[in-house]
VMD Tcl script that builds the backbone (N, CA, C; Angstrom):
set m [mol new atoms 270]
animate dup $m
set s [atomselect $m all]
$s set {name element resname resid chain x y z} {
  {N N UNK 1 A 3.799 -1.823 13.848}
  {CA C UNK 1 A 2.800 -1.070 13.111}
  {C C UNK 1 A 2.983 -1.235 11.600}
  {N N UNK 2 A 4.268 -1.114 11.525}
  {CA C UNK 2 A 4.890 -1.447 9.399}
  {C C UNK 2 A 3.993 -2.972 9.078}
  {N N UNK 3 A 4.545 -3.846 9.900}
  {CA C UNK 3 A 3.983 -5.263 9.322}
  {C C UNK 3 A 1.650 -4.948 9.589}
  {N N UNK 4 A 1.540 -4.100 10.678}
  {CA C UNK 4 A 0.039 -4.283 10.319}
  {C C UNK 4 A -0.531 -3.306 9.085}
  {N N UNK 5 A 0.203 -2.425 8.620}
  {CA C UNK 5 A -0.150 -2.184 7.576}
  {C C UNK 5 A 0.339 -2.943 6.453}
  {N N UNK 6 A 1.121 -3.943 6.030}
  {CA C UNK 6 A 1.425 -4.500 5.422}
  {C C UNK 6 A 0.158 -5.596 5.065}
  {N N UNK 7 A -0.168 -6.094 6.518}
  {CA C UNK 7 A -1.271 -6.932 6.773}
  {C C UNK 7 A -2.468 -5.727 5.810}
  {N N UNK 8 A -2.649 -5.325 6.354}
  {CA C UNK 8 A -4.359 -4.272 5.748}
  {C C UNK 8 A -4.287 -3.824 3.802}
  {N N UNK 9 A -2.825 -4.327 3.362}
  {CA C UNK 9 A -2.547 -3.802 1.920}
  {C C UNK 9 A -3.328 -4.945 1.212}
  {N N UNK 10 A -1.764 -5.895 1.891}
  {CA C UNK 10 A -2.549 -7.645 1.794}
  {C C UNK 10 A -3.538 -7.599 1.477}
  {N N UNK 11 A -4.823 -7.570 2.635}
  {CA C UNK 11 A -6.015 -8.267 2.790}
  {C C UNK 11 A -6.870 -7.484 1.513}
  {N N UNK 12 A -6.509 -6.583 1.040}
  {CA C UNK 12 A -6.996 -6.785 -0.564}
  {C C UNK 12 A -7.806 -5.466 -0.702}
  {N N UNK 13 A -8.127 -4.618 -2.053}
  {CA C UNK 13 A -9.120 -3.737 -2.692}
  {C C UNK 13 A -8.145 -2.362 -2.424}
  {N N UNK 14 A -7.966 -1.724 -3.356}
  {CA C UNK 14 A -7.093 -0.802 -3.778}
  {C C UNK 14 A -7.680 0.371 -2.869}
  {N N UNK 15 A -6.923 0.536 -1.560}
  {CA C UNK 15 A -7.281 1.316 0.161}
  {C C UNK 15 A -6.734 3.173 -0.341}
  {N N UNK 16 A -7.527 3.770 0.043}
  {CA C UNK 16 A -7.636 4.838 0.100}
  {C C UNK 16 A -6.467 5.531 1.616}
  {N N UNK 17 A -5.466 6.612 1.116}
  {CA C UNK 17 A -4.942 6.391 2.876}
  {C C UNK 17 A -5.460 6.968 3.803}
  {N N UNK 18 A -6.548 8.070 3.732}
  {CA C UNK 18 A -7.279 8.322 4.530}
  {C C UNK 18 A -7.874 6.916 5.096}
  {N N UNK 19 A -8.583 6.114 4.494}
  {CA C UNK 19 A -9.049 4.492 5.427}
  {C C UNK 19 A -7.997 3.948 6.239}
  {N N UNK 20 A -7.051 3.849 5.457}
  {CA C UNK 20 A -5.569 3.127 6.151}
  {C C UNK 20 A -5.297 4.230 7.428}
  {N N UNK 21 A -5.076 5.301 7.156}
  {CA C UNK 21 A -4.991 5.474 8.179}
  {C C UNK 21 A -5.179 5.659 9.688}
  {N N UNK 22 A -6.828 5.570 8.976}
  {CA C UNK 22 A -8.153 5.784 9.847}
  {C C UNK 22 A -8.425 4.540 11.187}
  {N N UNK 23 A -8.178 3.683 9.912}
  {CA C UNK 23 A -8.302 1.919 10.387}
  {C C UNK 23 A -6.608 1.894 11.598}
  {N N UNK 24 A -5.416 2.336 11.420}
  {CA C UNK 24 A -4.104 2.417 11.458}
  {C C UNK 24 A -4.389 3.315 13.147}
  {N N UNK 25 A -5.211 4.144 13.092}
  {CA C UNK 25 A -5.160 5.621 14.132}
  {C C UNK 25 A -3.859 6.130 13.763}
  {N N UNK 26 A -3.169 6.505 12.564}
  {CA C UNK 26 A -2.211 8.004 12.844}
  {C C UNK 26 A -2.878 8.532 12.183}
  {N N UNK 27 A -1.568 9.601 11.367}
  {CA C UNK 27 A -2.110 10.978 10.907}
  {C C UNK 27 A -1.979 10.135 9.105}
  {N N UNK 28 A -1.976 10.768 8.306}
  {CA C UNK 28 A -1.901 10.595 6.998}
  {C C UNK 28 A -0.201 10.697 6.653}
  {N N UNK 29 A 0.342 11.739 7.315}
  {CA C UNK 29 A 1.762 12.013 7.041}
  {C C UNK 29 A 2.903 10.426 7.680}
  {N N UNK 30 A 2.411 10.146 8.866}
  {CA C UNK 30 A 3.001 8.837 9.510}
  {C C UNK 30 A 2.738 8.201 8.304}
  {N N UNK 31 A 1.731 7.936 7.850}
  {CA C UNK 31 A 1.116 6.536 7.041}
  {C C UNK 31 A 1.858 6.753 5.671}
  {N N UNK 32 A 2.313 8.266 5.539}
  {CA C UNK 32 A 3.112 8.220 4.085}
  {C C UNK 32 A 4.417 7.967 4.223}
  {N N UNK 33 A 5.015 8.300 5.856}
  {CA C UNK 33 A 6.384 7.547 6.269}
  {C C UNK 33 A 6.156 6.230 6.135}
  {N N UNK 34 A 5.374 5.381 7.004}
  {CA C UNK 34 A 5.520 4.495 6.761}
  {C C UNK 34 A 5.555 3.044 5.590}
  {N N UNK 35 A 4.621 4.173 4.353}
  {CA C UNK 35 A 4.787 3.130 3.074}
  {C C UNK 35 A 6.047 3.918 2.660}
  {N N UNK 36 A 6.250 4.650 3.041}
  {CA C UNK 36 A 7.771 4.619 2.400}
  {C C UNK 36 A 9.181 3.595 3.118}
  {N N UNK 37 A 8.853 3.387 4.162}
  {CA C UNK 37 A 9.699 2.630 4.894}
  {C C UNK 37 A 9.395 1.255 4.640}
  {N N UNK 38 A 8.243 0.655 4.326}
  {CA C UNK 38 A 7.739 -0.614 3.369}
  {C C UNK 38 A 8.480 -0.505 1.922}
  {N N UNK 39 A 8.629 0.585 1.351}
  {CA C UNK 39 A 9.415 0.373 -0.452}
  {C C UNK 39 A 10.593 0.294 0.341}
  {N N UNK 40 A 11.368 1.314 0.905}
  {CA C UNK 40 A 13.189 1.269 1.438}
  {C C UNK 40 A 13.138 -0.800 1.624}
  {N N UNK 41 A 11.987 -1.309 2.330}
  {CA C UNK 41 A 12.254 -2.660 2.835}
  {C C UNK 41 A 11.767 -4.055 1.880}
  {N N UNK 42 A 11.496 -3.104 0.503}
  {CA C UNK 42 A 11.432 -3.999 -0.485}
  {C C UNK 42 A 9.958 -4.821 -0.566}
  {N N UNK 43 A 8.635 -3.870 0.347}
  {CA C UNK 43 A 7.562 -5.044 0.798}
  {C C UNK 43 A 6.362 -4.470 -0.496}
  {N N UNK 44 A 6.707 -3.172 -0.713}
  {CA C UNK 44 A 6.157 -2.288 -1.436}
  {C C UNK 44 A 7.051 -1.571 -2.314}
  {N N UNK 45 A 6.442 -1.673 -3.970}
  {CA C UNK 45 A 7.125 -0.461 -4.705}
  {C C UNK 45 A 6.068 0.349 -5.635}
  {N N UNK 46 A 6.319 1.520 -6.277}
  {CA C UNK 46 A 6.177 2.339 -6.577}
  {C C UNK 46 A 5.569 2.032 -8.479}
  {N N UNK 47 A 4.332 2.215 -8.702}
  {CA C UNK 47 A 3.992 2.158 -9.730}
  {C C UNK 47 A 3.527 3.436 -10.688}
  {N N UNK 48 A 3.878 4.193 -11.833}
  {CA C UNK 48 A 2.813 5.219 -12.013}
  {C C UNK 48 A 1.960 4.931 -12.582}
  {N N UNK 49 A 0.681 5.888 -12.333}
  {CA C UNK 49 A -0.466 5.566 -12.641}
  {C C UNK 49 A -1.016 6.614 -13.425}
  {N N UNK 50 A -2.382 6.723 -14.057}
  {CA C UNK 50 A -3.155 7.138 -14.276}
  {C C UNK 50 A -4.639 7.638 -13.665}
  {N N UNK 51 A -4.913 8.407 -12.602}
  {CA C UNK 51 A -6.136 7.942 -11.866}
  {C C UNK 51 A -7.854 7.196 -12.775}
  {N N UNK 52 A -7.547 8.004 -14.131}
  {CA C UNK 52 A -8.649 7.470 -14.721}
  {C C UNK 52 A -8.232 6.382 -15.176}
  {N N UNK 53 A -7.729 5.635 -15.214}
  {CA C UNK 53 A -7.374 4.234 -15.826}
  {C C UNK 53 A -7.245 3.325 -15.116}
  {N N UNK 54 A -7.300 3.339 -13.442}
  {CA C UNK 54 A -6.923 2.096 -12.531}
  {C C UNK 54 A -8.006 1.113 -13.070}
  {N N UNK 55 A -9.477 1.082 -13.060}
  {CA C UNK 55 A -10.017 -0.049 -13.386}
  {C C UNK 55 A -9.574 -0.968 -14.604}
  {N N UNK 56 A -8.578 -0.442 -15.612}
  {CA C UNK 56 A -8.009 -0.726 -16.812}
  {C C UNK 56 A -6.712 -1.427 -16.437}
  {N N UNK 57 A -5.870 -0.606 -15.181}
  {CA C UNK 57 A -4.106 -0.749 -15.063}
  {C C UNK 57 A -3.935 -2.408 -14.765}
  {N N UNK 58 A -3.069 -2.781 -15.324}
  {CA C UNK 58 A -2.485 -3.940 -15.289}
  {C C UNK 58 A -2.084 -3.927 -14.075}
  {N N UNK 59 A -1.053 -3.084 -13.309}
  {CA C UNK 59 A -0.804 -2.969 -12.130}
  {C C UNK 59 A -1.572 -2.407 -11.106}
  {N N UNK 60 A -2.858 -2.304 -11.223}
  {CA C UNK 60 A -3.822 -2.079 -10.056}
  {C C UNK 60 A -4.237 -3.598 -9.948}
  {N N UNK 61 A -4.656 -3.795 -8.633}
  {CA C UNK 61 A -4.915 -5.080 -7.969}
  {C C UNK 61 A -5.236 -5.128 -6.627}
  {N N UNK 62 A -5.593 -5.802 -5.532}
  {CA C UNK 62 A -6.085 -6.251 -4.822}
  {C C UNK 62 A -5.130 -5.693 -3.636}
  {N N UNK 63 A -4.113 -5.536 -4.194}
  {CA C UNK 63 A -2.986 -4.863 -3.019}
  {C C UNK 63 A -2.305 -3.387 -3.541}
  {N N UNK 64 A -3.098 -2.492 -4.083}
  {CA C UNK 64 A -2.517 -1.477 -4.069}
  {C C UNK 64 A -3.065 -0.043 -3.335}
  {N N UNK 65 A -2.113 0.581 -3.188}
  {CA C UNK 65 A -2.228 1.387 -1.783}
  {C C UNK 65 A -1.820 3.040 -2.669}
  {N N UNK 66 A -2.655 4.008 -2.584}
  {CA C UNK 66 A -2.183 5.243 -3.488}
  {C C UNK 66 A -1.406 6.408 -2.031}
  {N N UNK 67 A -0.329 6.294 -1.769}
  {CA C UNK 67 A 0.308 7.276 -0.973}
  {C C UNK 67 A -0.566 9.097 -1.071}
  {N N UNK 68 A -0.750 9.005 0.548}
  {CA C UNK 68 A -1.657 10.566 0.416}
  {C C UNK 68 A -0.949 11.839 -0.410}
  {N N UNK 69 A 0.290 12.267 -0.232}
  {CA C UNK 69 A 1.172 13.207 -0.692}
  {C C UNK 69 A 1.592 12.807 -2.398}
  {N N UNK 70 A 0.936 11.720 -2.800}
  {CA C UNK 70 A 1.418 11.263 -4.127}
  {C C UNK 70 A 0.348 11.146 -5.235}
  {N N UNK 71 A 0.074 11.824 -5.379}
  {CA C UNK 71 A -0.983 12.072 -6.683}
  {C C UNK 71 A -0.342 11.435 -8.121}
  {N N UNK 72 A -1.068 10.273 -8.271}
  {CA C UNK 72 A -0.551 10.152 -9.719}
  {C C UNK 72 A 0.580 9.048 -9.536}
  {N N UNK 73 A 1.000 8.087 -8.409}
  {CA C UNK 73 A 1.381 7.461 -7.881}
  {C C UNK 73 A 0.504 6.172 -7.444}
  {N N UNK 74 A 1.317 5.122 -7.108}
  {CA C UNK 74 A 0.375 4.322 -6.812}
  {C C UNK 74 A 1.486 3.111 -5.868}
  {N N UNK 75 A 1.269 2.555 -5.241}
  {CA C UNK 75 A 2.368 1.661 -4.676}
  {C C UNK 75 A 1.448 0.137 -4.357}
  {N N UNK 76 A 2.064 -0.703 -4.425}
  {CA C UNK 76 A 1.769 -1.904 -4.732}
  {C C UNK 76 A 2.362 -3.014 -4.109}
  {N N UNK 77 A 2.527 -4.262 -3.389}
  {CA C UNK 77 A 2.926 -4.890 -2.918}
  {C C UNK 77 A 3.484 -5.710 -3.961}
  {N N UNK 78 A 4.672 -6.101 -3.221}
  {CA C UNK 78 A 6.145 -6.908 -4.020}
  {C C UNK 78 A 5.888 -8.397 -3.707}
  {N N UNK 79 A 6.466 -9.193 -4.375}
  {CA C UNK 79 A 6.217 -10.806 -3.690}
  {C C UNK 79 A 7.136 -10.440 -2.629}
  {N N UNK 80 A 8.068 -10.552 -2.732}
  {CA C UNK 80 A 8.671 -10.463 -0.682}
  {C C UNK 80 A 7.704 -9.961 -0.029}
  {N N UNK 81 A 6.943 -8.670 -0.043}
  {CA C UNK 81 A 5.834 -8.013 0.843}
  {C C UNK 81 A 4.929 -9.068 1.042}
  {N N UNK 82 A 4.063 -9.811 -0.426}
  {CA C UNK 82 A 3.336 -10.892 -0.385}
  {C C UNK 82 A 3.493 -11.872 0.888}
  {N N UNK 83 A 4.826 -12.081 0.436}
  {CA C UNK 83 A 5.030 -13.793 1.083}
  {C C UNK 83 A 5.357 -13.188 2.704}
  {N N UNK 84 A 5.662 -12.005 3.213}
  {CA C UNK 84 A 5.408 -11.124 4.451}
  {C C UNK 84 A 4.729 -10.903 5.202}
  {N N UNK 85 A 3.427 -10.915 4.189}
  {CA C UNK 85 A 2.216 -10.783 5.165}
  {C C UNK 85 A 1.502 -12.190 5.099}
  {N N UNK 86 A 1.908 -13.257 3.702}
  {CA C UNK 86 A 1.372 -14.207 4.849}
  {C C UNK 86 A 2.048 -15.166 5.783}
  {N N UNK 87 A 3.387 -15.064 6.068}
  {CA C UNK 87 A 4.068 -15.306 7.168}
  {C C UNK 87 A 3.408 -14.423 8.744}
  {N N UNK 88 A 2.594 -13.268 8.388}
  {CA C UNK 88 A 1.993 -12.535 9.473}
  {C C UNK 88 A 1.084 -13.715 9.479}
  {N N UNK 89 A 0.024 -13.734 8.291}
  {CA C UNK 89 A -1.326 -14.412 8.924}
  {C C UNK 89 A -0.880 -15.623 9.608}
  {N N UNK 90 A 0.421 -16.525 9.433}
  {CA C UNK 90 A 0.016 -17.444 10.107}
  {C C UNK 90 A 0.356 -18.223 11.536}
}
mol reanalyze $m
mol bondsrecalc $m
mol representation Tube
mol addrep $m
């Protein structure tokens, strides 16, 4: 389940975790274990943010994921995570 959400960060546009989780079937709380168990594994880390400024943030991108319990947080895929999920796609 870790590597298919890894896959769904990947595949790109800064995911809401209500979607992720939606898309995922758990609860929101699993889905905040589990990006946390993605940073402990180095696939994902931890950026702060601004919510009014993501269209601006240098570190918003195509793979970032805002943890439900984390307001003001933002988490982001690592090149190890990168090169992770596309060892999934292929």
């Amino acid at each position: 389940m870790l590597m298919r959400l890894l896959k769904l960060i990947a595949r790109g546009g800064a995911r809401r975790p209500a979607s992720l989780a939606a898309e995922l079937g758990v609860s929101l709380d699993l889905l905040d274990q589990m990006l946390l168990d993605l940073e402990r594994m180095g696939h994902v880390a931890g950026v702060e943010c601004q919510p009014a400024a993501c269209a601006h943030c240098s570190a918003a991108g195509p793979s970032c994921v805002r943890p439900a319990g984390g307001a003001g947080r933002l988490l982001k895929l690592t090149e190890a995570g990168l090169r992770a999920a596309e060892e999934l796609s292929v």
